[in-house]
MARMAR-466063 format. One record per residue (C-alpha): residue in one letter; x, y, z. Coordinates in steps of 0.25 Angstrom, whole numbers, padded with zeros to 4 digits, always signed. Layout:
N
aXYZ ...
END
This chain:
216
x+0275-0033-0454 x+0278-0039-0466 x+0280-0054-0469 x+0295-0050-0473 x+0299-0042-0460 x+0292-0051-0452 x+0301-0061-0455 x+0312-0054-0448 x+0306-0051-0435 x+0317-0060-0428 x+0325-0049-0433 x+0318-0037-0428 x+0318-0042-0413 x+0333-0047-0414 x+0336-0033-0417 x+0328-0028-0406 x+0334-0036-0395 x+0347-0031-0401 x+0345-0017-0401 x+0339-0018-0385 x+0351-0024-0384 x+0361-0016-0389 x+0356-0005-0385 x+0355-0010-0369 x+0368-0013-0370 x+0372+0000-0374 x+0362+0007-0363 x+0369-0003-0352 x+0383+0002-0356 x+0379+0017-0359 x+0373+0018-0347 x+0386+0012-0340 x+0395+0021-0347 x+0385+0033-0347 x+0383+0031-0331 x+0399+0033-0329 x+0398+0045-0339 x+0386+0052-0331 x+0393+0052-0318 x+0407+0056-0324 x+0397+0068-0329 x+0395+0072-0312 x+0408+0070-0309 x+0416+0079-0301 x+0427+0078-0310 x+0427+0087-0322 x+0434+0078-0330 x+0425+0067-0329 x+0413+0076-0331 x+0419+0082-0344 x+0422+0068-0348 x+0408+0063-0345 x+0403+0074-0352 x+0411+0073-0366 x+0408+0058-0365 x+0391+0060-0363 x+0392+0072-0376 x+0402+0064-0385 x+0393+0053-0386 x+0381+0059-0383 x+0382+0068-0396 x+0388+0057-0406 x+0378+0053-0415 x+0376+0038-0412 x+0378+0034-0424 x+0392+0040-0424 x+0395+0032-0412 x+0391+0019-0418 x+0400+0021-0432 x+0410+0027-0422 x+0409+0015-0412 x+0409+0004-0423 x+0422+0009-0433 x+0427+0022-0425 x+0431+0012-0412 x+0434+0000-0421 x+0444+0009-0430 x+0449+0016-0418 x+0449+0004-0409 x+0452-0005-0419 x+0441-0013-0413 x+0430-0022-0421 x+0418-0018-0418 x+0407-0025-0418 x+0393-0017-0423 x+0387-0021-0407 x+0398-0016-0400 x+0400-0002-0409 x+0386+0000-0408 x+0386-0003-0392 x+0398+0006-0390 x+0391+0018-0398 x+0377+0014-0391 x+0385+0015-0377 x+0391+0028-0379 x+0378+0036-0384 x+0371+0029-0373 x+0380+0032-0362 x+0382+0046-0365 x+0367+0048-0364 x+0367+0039-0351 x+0378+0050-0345 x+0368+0061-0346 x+0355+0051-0340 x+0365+0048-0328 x+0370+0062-0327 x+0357+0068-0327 x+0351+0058-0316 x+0363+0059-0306 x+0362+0076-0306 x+0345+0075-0305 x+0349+0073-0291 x+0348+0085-0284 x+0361+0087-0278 x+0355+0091-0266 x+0353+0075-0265 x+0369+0072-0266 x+0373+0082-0256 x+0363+0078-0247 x+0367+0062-0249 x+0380+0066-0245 x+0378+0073-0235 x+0370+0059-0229 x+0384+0053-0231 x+0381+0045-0243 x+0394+0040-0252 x+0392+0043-0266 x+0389+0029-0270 x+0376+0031-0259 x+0374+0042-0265 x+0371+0038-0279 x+0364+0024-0275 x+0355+0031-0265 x+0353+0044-0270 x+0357+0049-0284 x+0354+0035-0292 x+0339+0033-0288 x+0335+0046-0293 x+0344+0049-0304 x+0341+0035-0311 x+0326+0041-0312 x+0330+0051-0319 x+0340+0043-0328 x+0329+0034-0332 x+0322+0040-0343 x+0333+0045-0351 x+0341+0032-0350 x+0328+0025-0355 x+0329+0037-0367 x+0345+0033-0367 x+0341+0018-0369 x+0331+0020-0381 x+0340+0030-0388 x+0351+0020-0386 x+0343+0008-0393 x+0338+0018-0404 x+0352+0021-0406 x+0355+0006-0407 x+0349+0007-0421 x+0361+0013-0426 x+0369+0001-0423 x+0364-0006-0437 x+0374+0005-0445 x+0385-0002-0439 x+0379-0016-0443 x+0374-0020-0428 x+0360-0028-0432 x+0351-0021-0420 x+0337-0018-0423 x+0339-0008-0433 x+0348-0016-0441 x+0339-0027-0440 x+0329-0021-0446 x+0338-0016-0459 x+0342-0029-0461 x+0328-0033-0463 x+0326-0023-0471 x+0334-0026-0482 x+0332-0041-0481 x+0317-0038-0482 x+0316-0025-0489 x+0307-0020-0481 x+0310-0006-0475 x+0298+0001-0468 x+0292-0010-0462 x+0306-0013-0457 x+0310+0000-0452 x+0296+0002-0445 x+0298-0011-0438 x+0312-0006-0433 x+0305+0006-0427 x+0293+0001-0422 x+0302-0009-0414 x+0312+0002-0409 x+0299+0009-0404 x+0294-0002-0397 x+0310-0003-0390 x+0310+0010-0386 x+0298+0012-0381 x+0299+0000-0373 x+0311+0005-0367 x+0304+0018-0365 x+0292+0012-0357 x+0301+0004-0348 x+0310+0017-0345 x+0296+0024-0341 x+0292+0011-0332 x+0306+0012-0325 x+0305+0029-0325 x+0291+0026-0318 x+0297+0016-0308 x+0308+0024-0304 x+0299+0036-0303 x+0294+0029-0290 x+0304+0021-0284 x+0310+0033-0275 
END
């Protein structure tokens, strides 16, 4: 690393812990969001189903960096709201991620055989029993490794906070640049440490898919 990009390193890991942080913050409320949408999806009412279902396409289909010049002047014009960059981008971060949590939650809930729920009933459980005793411990091992996929594609798309002026990693890195000059070396740097991010994320995911492989 040169003595010129060295100089900023401060910068590089303010950017990292601000990118993890927007981008949790957006999985915490995707995930929310996208847990409400998954169950509307196995309603019993039609409705909410078709609801669900328009919800989890619309913004499963709309580029993200639609959303993010859509959630930053489309919403402040229409809402006549002042946006800030950090809430624009965490409302377009939420929306991609909880459409993608809906299908993780869907899919774990219906890899219950339904063998399982009619024999749970017939037991006498309540729904509630059902779901904490029965459906929930196997459904969230089957939930796990996409919503570790959810996660890194969420804090990848983080990056596409910086067209809308939020300084995360991305951002950082490009201000560096034109204060030093210095293009590759910055750019590769970015890279290298969204790498070592990600696959982080990714070797925790596979500790707790290990764990939960076991537990039952």
């Amino acid at each position: 690393m040169s003595p010129q990009v060295a100089a900023y390193w401060f910068v590089f890991l303010k950017g990292v812990a601000i990118t993890l942080w927007i981008s949790w913050l957006a999985l915490l409320l995707g995930g929310a969001l996208g847990f409400v949408v998954g169950m509307m999806r196995i309603s019993k009412w039609t409705a909410l189903r078709w609801l669900a279902v328009v919800y989890t396409e619309v913004f499963r289909s709309v580029p993200p960096l639609v959303l993010f010049f859509g959630c930053f002047y489309g919403l402040s014009f229409a809402l006549q709201l002042d946006l800030s960059p950090f809430a624009a981008a965490t409302i377009a971060l939420t929306l991609t991620a909880s459409a993608l949590m809906s299908e993780v939650v869907r899919a774990g809930i219906e890899s219950v055989s339904h063998g399982q729920w009619q024999a749970a009933y017939s037991s006498g459980m309540r729904y509630d029993q059902l779901f904490r005793y029965v459906v929930w411990p196997q459904a969230i091992r089957v939930m796990l490794p996409p919503s570790v996929g959810v996660y890194i594609s969420t804090l990848k798309d983080s990056s596409l906070a910086s067209i809308i002026g939020y300084v995360e990693l991305t951002k950082s890195g490009l201000l560096v640049r034109e204060t030093t000059g210095i293009s590759f070396e910055v750019l590769l740097i970015i890279a290298i440490l969204y790498f070592i991010i990600n696959y982080s994320i990714s070797l925790v995911g596979t500790a707790l898919e290990r764990r939960f492989r076991y537990v039952h």
